[in-house]
mmCIF file as Biopython writes it, N, C-alpha, C and O atoms, coordinates in Angstrom:
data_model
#
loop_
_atom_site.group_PDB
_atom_site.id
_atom_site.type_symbol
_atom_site.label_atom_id
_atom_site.label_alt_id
_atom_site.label_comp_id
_atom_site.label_asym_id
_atom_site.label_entity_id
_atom_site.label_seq_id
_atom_site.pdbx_PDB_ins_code
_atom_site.Cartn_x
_atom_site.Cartn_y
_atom_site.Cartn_z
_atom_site.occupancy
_atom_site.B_iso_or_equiv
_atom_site.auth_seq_id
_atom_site.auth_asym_id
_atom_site.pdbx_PDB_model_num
ATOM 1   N N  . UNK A ? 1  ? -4.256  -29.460 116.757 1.0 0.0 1  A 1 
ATOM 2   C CA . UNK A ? 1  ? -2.937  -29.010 117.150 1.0 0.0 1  A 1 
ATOM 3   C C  . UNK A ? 1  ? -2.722  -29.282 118.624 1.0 0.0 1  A 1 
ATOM 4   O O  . UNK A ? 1  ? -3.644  -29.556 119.392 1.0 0.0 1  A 1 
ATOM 5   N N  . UNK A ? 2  ? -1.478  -29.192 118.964 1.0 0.0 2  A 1 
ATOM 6   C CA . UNK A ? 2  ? -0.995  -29.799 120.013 1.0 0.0 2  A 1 
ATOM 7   C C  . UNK A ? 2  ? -0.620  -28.309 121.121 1.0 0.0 2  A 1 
ATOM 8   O O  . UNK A ? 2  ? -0.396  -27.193 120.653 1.0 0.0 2  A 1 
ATOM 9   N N  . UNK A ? 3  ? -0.622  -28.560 122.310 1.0 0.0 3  A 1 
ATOM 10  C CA . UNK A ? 3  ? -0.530  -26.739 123.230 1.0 0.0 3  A 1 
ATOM 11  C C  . UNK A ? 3  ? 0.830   -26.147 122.840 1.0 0.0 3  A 1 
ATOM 12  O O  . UNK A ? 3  ? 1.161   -24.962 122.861 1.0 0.0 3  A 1 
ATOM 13  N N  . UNK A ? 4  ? 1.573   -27.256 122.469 1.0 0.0 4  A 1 
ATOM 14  C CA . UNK A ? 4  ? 2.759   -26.630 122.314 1.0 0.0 4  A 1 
ATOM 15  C C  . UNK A ? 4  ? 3.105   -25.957 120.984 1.0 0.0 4  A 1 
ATOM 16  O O  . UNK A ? 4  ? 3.726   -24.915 120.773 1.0 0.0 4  A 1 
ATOM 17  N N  . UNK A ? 5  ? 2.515   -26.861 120.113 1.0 0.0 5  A 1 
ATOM 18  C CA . UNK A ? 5  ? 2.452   -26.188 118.646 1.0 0.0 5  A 1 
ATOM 19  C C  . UNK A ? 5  ? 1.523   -25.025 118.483 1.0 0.0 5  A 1 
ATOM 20  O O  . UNK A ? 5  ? 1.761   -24.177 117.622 1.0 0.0 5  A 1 
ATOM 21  N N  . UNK A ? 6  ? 0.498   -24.942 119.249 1.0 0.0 6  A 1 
ATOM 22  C CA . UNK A ? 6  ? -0.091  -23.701 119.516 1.0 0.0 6  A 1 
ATOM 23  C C  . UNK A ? 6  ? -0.027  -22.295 120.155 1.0 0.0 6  A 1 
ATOM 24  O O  . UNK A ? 6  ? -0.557  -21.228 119.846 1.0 0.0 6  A 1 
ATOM 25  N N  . UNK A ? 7  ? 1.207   -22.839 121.635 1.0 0.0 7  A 1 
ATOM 26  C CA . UNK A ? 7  ? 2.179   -21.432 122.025 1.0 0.0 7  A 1 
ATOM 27  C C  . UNK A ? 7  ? 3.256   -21.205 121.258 1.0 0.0 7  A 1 
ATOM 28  O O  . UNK A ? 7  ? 3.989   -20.278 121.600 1.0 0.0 7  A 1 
ATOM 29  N N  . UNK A ? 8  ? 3.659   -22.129 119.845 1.0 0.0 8  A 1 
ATOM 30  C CA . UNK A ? 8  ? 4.336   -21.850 118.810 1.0 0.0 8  A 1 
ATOM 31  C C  . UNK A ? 8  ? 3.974   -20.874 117.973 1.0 0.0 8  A 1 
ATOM 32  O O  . UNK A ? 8  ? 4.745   -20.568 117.063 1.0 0.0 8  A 1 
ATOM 33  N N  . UNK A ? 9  ? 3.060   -20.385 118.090 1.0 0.0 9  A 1 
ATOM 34  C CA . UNK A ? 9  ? 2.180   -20.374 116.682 1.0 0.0 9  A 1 
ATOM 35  C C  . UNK A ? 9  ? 1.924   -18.781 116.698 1.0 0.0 9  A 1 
ATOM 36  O O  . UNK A ? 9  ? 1.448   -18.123 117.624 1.0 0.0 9  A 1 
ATOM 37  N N  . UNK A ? 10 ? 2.412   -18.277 115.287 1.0 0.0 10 A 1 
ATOM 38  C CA . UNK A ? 10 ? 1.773   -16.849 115.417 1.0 0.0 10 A 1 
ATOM 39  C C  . UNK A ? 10 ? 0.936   -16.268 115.155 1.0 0.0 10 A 1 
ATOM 40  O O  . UNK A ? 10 ? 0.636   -15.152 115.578 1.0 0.0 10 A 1 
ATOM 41  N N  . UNK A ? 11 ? 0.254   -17.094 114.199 1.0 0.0 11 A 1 
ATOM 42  C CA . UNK A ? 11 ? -1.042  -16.559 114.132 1.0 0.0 11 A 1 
ATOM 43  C C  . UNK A ? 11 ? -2.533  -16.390 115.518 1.0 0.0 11 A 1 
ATOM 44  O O  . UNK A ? 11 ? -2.726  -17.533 115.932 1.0 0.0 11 A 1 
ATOM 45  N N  . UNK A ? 12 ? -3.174  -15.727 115.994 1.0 0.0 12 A 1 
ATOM 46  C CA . UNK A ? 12 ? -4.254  -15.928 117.048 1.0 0.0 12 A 1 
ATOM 47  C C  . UNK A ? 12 ? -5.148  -16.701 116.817 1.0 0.0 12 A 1 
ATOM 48  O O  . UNK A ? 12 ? -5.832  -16.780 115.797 1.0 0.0 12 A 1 
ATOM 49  N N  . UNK A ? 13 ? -5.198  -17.463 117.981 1.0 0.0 13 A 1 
ATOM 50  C CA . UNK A ? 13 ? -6.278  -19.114 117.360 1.0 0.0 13 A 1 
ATOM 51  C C  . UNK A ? 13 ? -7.880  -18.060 117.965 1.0 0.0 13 A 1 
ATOM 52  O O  . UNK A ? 13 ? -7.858  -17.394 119.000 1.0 0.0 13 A 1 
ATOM 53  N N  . UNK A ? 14 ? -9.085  -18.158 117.052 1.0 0.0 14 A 1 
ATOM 54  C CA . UNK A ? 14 ? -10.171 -17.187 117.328 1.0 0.0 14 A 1 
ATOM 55  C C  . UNK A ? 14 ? -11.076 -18.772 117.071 1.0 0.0 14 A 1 
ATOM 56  O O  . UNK A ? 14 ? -10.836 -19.569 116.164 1.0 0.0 14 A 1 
ATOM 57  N N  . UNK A ? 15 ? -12.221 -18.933 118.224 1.0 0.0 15 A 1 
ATOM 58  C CA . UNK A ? 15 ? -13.517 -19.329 118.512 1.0 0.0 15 A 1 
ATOM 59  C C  . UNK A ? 15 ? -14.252 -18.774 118.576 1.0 0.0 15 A 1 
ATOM 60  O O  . UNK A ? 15 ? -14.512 -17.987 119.487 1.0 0.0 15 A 1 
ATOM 61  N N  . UNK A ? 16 ? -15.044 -19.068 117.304 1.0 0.0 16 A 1 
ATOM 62  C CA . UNK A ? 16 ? -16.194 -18.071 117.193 1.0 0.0 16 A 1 
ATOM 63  C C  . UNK A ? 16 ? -17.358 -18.895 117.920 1.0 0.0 16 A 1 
ATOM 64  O O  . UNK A ? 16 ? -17.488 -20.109 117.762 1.0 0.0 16 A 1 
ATOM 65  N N  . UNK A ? 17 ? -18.008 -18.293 118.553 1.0 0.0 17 A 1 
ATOM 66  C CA . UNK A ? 17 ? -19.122 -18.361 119.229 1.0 0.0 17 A 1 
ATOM 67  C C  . UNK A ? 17 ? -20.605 -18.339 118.618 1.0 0.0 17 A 1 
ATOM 68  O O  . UNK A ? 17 ? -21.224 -17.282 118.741 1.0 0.0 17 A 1 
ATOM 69  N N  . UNK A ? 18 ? -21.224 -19.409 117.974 1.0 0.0 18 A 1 
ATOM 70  C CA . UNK A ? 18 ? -21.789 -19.588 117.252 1.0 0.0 18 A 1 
ATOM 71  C C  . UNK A ? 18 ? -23.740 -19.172 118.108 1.0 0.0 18 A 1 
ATOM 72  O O  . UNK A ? 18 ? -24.845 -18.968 117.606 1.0 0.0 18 A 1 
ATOM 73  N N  . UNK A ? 19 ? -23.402 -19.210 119.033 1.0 0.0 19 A 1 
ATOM 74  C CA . UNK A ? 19 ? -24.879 -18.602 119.873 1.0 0.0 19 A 1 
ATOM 75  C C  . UNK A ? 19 ? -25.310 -17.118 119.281 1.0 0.0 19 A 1 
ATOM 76  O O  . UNK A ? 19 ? -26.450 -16.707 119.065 1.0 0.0 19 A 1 
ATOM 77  N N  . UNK A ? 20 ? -24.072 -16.453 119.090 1.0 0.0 20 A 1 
ATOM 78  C CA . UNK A ? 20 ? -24.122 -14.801 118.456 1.0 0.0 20 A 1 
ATOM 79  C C  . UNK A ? 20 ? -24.772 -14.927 117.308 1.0 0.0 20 A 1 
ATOM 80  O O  . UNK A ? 20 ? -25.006 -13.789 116.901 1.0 0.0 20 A 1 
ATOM 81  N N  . UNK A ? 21 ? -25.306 -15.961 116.359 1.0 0.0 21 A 1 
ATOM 82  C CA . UNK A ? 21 ? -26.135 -15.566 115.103 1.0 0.0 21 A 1 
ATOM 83  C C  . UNK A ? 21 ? -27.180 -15.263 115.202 1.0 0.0 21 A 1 
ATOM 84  O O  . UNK A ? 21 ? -27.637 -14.686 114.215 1.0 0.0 21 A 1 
ATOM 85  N N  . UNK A ? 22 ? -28.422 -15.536 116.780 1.0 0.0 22 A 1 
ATOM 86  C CA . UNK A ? 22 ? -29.306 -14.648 116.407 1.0 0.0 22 A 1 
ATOM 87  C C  . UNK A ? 22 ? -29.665 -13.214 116.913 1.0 0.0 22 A 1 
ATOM 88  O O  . UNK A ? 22 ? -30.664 -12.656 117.367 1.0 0.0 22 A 1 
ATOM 89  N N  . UNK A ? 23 ? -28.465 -12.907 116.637 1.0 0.0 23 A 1 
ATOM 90  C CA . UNK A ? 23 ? -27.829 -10.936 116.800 1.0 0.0 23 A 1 
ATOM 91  C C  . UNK A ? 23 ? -27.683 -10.486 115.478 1.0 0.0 23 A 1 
ATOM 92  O O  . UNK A ? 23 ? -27.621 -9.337  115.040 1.0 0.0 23 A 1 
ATOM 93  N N  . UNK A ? 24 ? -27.622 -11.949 114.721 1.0 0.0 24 A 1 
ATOM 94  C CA . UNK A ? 24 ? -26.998 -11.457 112.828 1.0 0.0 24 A 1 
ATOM 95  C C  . UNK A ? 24 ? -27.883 -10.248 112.378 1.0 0.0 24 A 1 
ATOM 96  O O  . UNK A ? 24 ? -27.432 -9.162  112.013 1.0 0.0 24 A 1 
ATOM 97  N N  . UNK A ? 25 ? -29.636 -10.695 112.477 1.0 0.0 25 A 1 
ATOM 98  C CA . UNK A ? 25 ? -30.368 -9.818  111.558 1.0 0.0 25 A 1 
ATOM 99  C C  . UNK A ? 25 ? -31.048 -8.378  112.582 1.0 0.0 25 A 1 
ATOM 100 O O  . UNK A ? 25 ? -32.145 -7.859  112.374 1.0 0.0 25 A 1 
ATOM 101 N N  . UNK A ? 26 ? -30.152 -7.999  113.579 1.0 0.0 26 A 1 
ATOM 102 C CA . UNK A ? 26 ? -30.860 -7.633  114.477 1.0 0.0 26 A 1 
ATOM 103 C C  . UNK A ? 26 ? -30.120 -6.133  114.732 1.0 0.0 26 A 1 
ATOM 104 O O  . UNK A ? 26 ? -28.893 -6.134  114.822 1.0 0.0 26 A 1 
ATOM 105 N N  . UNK A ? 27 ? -30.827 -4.899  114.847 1.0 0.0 27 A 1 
ATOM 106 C CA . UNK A ? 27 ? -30.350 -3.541  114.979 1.0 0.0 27 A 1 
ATOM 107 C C  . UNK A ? 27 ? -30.117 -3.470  116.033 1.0 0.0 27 A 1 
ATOM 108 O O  . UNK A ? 27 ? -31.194 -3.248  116.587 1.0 0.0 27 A 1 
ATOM 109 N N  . UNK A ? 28 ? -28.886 -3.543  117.188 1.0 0.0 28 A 1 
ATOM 110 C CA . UNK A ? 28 ? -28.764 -3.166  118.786 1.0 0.0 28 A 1 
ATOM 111 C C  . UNK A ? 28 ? -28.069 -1.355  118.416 1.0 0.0 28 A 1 
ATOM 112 O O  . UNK A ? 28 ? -27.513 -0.783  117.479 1.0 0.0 28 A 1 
ATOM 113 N N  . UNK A ? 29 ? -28.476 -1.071  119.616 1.0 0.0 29 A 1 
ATOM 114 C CA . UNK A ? 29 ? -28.223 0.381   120.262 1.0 0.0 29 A 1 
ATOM 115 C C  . UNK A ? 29 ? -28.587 1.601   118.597 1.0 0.0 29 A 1 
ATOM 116 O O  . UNK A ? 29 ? -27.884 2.541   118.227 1.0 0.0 29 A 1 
ATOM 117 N N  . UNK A ? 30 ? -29.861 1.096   117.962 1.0 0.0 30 A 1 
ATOM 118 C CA . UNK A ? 30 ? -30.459 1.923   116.965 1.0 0.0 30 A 1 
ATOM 119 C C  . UNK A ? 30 ? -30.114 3.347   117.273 1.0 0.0 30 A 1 
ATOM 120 O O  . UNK A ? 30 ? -29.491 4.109   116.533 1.0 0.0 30 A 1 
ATOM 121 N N  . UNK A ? 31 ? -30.613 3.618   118.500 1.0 0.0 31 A 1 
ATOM 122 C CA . UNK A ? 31 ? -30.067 5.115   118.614 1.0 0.0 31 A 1 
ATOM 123 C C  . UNK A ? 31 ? -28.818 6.079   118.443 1.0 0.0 31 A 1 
ATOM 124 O O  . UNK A ? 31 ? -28.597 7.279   118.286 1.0 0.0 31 A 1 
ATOM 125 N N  . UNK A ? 32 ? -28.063 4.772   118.570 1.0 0.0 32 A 1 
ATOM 126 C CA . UNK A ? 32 ? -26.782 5.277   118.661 1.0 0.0 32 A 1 
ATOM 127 C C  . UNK A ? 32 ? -25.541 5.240   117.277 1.0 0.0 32 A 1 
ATOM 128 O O  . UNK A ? 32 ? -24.451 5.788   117.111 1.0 0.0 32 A 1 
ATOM 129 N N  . UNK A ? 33 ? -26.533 4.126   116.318 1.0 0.0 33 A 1 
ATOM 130 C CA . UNK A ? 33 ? -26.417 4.397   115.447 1.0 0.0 33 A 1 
ATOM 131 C C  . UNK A ? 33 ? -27.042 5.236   114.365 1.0 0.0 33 A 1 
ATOM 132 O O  . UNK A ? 33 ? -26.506 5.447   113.277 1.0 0.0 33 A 1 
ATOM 133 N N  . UNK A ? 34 ? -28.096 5.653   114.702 1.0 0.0 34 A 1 
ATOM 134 C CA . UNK A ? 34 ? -28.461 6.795   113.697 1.0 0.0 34 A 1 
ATOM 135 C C  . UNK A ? 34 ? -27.618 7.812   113.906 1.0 0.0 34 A 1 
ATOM 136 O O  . UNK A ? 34 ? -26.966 8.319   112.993 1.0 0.0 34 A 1 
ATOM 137 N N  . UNK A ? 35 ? -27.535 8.394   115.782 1.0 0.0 35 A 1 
ATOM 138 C CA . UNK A ? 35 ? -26.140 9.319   115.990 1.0 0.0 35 A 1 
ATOM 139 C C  . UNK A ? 35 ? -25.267 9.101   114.848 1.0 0.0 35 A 1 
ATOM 140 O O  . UNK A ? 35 ? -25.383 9.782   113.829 1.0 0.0 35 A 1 
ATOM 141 N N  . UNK A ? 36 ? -24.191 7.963   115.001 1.0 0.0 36 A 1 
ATOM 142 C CA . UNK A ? 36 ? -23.509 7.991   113.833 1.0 0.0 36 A 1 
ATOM 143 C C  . UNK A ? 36 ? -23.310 7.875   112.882 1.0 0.0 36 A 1 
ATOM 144 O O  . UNK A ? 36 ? -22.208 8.242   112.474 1.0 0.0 36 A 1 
ATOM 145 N N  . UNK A ? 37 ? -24.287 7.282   111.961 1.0 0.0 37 A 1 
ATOM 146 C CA . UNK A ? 37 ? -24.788 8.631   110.505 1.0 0.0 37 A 1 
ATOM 147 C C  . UNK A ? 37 ? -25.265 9.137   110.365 1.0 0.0 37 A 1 
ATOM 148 O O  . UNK A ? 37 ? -25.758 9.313   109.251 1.0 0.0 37 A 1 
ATOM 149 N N  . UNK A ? 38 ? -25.586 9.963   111.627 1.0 0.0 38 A 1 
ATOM 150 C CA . UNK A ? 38 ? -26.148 11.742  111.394 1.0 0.0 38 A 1 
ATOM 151 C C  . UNK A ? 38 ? -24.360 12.461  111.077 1.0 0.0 38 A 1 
ATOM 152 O O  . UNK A ? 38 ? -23.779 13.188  110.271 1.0 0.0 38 A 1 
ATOM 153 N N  . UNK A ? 39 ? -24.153 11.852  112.031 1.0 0.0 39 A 1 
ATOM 154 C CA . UNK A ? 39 ? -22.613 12.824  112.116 1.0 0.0 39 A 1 
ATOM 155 C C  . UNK A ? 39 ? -21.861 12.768  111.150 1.0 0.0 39 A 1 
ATOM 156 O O  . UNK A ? 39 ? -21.235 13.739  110.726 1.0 0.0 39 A 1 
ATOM 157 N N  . UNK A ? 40 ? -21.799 11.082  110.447 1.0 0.0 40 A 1 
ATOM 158 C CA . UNK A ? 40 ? -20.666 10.836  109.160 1.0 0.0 40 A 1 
ATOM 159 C C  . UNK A ? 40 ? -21.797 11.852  107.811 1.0 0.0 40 A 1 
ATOM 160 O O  . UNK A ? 40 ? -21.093 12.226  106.873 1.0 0.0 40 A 1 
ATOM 161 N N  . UNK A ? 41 ? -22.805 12.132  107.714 1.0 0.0 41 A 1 
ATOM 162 C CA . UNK A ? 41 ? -23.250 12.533  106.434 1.0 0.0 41 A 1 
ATOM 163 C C  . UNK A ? 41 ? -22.962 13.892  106.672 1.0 0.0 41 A 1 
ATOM 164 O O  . UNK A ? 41 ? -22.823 14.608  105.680 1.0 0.0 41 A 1 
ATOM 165 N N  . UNK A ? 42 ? -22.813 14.516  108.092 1.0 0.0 42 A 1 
ATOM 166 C CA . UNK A ? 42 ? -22.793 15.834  108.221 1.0 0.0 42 A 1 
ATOM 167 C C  . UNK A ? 42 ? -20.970 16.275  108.046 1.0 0.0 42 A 1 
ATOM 168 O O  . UNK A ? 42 ? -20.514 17.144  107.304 1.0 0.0 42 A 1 
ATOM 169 N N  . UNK A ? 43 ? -20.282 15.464  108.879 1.0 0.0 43 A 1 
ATOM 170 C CA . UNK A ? 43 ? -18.510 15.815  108.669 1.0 0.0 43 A 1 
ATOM 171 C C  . UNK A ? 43 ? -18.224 15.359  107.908 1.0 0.0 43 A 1 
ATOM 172 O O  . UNK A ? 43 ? -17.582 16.054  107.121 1.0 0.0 43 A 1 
ATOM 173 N N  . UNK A ? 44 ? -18.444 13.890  107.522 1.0 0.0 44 A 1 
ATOM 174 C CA . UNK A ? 44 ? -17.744 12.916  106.946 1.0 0.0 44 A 1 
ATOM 175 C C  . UNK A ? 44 ? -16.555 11.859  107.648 1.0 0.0 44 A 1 
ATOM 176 O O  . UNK A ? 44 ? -16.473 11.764  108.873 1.0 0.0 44 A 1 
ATOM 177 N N  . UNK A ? 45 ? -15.667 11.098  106.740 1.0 0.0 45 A 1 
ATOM 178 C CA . UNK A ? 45 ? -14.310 10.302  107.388 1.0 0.0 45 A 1 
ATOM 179 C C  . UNK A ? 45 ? -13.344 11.279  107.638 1.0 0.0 45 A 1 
ATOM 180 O O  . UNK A ? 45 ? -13.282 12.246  106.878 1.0 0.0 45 A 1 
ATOM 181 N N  . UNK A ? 46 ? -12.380 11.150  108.836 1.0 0.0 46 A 1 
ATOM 182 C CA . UNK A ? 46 ? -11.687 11.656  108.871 1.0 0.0 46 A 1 
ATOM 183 C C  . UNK A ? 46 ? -10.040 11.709  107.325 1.0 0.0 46 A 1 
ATOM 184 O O  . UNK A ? 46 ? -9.899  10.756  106.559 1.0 0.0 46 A 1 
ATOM 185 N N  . UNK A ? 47 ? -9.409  12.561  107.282 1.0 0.0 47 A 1 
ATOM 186 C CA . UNK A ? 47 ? -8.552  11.912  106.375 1.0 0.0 47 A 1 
ATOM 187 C C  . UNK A ? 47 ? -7.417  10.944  106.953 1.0 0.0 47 A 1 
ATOM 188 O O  . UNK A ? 47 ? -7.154  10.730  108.137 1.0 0.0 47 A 1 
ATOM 189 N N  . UNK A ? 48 ? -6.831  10.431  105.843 1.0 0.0 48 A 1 
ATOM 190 C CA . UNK A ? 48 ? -6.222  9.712   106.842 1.0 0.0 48 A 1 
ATOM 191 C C  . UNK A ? 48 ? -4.759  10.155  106.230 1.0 0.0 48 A 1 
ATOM 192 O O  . UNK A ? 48 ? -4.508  10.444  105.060 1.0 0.0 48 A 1 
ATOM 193 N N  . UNK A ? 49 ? -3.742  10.121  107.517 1.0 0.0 49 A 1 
ATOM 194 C CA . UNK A ? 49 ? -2.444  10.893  107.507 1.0 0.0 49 A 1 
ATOM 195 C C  . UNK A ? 49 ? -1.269  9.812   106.678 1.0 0.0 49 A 1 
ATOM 196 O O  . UNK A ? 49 ? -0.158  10.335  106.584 1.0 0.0 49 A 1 
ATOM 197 N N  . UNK A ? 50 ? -1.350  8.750   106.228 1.0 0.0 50 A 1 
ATOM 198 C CA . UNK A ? 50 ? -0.351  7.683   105.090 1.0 0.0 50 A 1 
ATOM 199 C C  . UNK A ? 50 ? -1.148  7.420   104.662 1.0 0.0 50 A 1 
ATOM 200 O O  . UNK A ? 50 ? -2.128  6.878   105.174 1.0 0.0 50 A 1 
ATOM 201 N N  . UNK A ? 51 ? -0.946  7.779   103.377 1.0 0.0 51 A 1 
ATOM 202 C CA . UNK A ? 51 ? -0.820  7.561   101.429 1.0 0.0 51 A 1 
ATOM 203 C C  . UNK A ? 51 ? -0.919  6.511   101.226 1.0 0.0 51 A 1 
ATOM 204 O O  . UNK A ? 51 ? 0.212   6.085   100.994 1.0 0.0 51 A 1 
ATOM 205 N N  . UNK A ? 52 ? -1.991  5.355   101.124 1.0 0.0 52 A 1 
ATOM 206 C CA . UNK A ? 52 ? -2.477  4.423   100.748 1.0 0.0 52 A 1 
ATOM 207 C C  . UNK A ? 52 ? -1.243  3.640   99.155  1.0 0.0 52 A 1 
ATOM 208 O O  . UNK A ? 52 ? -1.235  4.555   98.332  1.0 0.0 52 A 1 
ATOM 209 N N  . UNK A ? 53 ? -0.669  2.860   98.780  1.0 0.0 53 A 1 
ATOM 210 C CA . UNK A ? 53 ? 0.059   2.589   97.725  1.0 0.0 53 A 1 
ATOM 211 C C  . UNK A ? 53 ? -0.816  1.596   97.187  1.0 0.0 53 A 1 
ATOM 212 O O  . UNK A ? 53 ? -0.529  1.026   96.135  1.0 0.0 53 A 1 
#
């Protein structure tokens, strides 16, 4: 595509950054996720305020 057909354009043009796959199989900030499913098994999801159709 051309810059102009691209400041046309409404959809967001996304580059994925292909260096990030070896993060794929990998647990970052463990701690901080056990925090948060300690908390979701203990409260749960919030509800949510519109009625899904």
């Amino acid at each position: 595509m051309k810059v102009k057909e691209l400041n046309k354009s409404k959809l967001p043009i996304v580059r994925i950054d292909n260096s990030l796959e070896k993060y794929k199989d990998k647990t970052l900030f463990k701690d901080k996720l056990d925090k948060a499913n300690e908390m979701l098994k203990t409260t749960g999801l919030p509800k949510s305020r519109r009625q899904h159709s």
